[in-house]
N, C-alpha and C positions, 0 to 999 in steps of 0.2 A: 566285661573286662574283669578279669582278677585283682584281687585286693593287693597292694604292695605293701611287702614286710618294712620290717623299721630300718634297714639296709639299704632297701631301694626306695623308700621313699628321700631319704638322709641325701643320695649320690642322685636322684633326681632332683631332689631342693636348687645344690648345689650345681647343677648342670646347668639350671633356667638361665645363673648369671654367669652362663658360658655359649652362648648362642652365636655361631656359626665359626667357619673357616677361623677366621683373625681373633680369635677369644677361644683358643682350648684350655684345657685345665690338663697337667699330668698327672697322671695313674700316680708317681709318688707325692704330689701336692691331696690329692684321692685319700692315700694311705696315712698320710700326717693329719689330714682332716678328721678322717672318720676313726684313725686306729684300726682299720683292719687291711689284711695282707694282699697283693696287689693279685693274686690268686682271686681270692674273694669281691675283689672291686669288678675284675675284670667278668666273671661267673654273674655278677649283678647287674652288670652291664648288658650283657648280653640274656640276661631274665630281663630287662628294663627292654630292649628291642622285641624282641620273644612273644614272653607273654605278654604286654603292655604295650606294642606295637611302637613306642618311640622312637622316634628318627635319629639315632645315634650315632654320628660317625668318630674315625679315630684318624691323628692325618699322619701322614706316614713321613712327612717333611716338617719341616721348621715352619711355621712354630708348630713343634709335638702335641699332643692332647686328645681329649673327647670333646666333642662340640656336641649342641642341637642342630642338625641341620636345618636352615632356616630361608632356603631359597632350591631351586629345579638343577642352577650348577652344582650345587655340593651336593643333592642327592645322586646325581650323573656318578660325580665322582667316585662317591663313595662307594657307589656300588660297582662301579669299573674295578676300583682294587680289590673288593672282596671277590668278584668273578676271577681276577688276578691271581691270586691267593690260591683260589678253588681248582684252577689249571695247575696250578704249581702242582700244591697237593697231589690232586689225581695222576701228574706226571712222575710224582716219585712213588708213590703207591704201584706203579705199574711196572715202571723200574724195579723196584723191590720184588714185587709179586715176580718176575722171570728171574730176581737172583736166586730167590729164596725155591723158587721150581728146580731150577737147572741146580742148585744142591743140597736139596734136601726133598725135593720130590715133594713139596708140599705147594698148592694153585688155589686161588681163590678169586672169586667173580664176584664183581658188586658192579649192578647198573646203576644210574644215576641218570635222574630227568632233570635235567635245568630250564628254563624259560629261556629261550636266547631273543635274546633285543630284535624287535624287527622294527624297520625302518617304517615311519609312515608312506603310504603312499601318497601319492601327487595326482 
């Protein structure tokens, strides 16, 4: 595992006494903490998942935050909205990519392998 800079170790300290769903910390309580911009919390956050494999999630309802994920449902979850996200995304991207063909004649292809969830069998 890669060393963590003095950034990520600071927002991982601080993360430990934020473990799970019901205890997030906000990205601006983040930025008051450490001093630096919520660009860079968030950039560290996601080097903190990354390269340091930590279970990080962010909740997208009340109460707002980063948590440790600390159980099978919040990992479920988490990654349900980030697959969420990743539909979005690639739905506007494609969107775009035929506005941006039909006027200006310019197309572009990017495949993408995702793992898709399969069901245990029974």
């Amino acid at each position: 595992m890669n060393k963590m800079n003095h950034l990520e170790e600071l927002i991982f300290h601080i993360l430990e006494g934020h473990r799970g769903r019901n205890d997030p910390v906000t990205c601006r309580r983040l930025e008051k903490i450490t001093g630096f911009s919520s660009r860079n919390i968030r950039k560290t956050i996601a080097n903190l998942v990354i390269r340091h494999h930590i279970p990080i999630a962010s909740s997208v309802c009340h109460p707002y935050g980063f948590f440790l994920i600390t159980n099978k449902q919040e990992a479920e979850t988490c990654l349900r909205q980030y697959y969420s996200r990743v539909r979005e995304v690639v739905n506007r991207a494609r969107i775009l990519n035929e506005a941006v063909k039909e006027k200006f004649g310019v197309s572009y292809q990017e495949e993408f392998d995702f793992v898709r969830k399969r069901k245990p069998s029974t």
